[in-house]
Backbone as a chain_set.jsonl record, in Angstrom:
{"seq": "XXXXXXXXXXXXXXXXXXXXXXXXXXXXXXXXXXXXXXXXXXXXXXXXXXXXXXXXXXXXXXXXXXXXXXXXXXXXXXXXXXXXXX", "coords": {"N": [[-4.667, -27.572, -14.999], [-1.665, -26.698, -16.716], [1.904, -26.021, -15.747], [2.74, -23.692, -17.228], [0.85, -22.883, -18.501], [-0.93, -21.689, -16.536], [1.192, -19.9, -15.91], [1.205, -17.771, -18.016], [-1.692, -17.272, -17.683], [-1.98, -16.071, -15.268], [0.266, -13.967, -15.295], [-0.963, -12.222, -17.138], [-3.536, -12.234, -16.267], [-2.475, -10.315, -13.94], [-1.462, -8.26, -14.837], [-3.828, -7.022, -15.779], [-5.269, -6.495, -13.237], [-3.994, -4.252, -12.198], [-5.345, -2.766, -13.692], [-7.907, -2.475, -12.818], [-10.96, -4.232, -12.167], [-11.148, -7.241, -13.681], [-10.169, -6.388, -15.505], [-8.588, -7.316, -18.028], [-9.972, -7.578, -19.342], [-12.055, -6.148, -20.038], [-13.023, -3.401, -22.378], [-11.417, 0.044, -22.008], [-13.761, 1.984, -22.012], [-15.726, 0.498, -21.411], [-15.445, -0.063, -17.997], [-15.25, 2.551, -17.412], [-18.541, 2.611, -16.905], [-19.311, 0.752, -14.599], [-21.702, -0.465, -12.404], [-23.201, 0.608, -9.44], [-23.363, -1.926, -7.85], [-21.008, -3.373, -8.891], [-18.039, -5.919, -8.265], [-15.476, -4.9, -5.965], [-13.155, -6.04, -5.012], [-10.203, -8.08, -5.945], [-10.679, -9.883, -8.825], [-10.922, -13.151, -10.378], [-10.822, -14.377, -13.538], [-11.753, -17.615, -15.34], [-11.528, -19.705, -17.99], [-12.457, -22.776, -18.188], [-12.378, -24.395, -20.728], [-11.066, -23.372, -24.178], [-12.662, -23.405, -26.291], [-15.72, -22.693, -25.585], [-18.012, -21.058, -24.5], [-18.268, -20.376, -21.674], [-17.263, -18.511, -19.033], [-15.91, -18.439, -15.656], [-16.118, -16.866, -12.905], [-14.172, -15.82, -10.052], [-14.3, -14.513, -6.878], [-13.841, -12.814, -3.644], [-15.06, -15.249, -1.568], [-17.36, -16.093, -3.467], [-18.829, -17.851, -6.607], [-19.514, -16.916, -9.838], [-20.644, -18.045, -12.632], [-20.295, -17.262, -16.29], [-21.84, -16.988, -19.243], [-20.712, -16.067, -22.022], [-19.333, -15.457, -24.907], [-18.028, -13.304, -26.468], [-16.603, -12.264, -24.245], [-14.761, -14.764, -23.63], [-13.08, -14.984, -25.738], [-11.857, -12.102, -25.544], [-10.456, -12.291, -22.815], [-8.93, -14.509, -23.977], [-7.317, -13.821, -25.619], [-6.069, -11.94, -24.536], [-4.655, -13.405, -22.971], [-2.66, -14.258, -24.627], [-0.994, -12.493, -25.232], [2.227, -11.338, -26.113], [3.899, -10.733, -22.535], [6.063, -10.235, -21.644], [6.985, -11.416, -19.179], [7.847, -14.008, -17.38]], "CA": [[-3.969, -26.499, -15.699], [-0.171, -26.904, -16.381], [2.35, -24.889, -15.001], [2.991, -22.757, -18.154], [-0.396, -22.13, -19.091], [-1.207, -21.194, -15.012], [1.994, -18.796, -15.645], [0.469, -17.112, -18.914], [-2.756, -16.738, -16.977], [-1.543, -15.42, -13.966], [0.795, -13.012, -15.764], [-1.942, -11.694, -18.036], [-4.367, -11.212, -14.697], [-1.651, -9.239, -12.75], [-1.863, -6.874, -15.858], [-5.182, -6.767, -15.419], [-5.344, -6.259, -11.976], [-3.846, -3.144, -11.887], [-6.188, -1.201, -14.088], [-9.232, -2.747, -12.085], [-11.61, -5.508, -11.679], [-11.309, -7.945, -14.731], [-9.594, -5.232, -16.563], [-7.942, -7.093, -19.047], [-11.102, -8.507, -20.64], [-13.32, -4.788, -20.164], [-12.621, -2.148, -22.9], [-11.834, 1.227, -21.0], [-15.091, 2.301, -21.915], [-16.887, -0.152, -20.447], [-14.629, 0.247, -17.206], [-15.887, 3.722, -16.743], [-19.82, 2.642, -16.361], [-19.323, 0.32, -13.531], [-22.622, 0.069, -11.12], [-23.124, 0.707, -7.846], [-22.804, -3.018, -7.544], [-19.663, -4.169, -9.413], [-17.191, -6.058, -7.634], [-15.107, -4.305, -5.16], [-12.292, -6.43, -4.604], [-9.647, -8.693, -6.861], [-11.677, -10.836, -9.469], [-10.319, -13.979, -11.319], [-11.476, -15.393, -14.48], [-11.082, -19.264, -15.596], [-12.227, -20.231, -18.889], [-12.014, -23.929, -18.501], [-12.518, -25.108, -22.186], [-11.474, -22.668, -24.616], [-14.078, -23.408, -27.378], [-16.594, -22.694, -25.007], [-18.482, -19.365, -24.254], [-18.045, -19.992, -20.349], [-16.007, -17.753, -18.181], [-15.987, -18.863, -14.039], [-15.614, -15.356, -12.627], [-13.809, -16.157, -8.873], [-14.088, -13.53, -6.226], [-13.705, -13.677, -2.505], [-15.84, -16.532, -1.094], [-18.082, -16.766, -4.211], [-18.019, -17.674, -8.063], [-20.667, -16.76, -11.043], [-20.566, -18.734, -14.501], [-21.232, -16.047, -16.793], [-22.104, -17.352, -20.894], [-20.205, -14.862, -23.058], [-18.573, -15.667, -25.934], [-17.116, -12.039, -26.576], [-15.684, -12.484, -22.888], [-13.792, -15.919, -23.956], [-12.305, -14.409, -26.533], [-11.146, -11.096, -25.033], [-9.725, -13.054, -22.52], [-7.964, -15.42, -24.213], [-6.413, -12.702, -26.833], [-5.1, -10.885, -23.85], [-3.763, -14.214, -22.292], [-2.4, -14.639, -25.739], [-0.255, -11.638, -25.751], [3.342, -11.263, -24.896], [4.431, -10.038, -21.568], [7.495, -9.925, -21.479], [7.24, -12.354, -18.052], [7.898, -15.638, -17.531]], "C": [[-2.481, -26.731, -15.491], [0.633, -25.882, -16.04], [2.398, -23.738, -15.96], [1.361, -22.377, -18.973], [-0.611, -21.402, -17.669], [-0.197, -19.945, -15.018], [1.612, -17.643, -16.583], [-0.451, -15.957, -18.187], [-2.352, -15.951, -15.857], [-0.582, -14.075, -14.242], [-0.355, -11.885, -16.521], [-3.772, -11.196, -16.884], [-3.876, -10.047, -13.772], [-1.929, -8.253, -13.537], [-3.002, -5.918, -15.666], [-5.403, -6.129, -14.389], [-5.207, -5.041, -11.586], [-4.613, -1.729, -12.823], [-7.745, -1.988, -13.58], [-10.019, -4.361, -12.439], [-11.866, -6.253, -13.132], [-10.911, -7.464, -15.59], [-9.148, -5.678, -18.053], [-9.154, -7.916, -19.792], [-12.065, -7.16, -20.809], [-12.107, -3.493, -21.226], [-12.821, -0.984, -21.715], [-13.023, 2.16, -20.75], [-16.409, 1.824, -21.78], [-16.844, 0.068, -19.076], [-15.688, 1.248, -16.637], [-17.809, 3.58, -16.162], [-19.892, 1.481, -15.282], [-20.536, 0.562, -12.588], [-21.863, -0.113, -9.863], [-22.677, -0.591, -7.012], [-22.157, -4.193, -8.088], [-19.151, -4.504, -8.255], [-16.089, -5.42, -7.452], [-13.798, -4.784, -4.753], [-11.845, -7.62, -5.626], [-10.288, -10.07, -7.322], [-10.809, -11.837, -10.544], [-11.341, -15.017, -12.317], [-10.757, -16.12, -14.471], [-11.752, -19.413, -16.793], [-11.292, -21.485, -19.024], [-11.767, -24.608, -19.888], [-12.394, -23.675, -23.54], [-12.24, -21.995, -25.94], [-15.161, -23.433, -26.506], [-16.785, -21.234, -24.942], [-18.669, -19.102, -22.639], [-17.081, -19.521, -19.599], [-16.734, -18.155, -16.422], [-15.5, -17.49, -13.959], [-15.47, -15.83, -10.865], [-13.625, -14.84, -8.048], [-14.76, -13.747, -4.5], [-14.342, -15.34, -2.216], [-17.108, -16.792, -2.654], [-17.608, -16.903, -5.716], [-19.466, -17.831, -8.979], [-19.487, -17.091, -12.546], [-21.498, -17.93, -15.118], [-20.928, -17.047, -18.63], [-21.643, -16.369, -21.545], [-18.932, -15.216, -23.796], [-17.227, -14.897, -26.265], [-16.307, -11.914, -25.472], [-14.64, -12.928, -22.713], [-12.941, -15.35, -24.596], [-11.322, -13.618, -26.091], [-10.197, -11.713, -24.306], [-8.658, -13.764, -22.588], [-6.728, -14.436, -25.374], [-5.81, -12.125, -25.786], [-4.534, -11.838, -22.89], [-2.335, -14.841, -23.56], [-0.703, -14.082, -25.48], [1.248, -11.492, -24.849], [3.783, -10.22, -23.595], [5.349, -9.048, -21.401], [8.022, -10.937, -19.709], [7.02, -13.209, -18.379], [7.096, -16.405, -16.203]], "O": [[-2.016, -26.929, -14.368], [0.123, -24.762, -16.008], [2.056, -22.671, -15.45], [1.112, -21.62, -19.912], [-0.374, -20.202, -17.802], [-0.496, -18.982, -14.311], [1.651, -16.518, -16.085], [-0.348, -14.738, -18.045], [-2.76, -14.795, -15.969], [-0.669, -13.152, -13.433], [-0.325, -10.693, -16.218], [-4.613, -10.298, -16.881], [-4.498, -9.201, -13.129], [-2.61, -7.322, -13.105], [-3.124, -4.706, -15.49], [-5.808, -4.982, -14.576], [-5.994, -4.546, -10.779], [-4.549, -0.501, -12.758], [-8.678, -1.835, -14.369], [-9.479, -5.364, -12.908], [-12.835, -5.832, -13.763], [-11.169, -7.953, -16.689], [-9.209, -4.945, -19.041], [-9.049, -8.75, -20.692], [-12.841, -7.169, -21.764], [-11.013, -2.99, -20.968], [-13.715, -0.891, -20.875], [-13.271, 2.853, -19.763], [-17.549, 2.271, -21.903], [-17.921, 0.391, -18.575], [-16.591, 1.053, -15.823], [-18.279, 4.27, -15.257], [-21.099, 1.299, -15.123], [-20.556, 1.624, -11.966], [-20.806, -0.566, -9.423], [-21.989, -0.602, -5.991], [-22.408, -5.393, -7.969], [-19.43, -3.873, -7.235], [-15.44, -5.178, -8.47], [-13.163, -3.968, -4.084], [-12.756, -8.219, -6.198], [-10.436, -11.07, -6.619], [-10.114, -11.339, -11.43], [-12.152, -15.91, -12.071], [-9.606, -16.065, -14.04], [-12.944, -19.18, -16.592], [-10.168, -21.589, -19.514], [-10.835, -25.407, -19.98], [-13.41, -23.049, -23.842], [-12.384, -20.863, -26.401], [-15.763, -24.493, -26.675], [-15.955, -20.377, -25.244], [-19.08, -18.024, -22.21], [-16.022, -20.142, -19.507], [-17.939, -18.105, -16.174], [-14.672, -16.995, -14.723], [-16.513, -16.182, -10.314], [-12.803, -14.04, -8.496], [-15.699, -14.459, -4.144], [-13.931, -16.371, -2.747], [-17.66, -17.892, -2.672], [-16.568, -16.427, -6.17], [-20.309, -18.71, -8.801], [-18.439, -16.73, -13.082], [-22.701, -17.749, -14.927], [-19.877, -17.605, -18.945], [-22.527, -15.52, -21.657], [-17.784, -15.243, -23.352], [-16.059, -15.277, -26.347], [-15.2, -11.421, -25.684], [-13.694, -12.412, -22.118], [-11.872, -15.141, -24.024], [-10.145, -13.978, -26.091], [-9.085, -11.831, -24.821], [-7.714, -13.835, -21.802], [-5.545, -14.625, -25.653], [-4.726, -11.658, -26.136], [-3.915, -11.344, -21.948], [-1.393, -15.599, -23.33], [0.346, -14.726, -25.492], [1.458, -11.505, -23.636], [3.961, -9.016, -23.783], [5.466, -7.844, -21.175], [9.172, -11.032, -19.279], [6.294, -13.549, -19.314], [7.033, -17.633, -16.146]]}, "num_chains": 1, "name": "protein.A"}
């Protein structure tokens, strides 16, 4: 990953970050139904390839490859979008 895509991403997670766990890829009304056993602590997606429907979901010590197309997307539309950071 080059530095200016890694700065994108990383800008477009902090966003995220602060309205909760993967936030900027969950509509707020998904948000609200959260189980009992969602993750609990700061979660990072990777979509290595982005014609692909795989998202790497990174959180503490482990990482689940989840298949979702609609995921990629979201994702990448809200890594898309301007900041306003560099």
């Amino acid at each position: 990953m080059n530095d200016t895509s890694r700065r994108k991403f990383l800008a477009a997670a902090g966003a995220g970050a602060a309205a909760g766990t993967v936030g900027l890829a969950v509509p707020a009304s998904a948000a609200a139904v959260r189980t009992a056993s969602a993750a609990d602590e700061p979660v990072v997606a990777f979509v290595e390839d982005p014609r692909s429907s795989v998202v790497t979901l990174m959180f503490g010590e482990q990482e689940v490859v989840v298949d979702d197309r609609d995921l990629v997307v979201r994702i990448l539309n809200a890594a898309g979008h301007k900041t306003g950071r560099s």
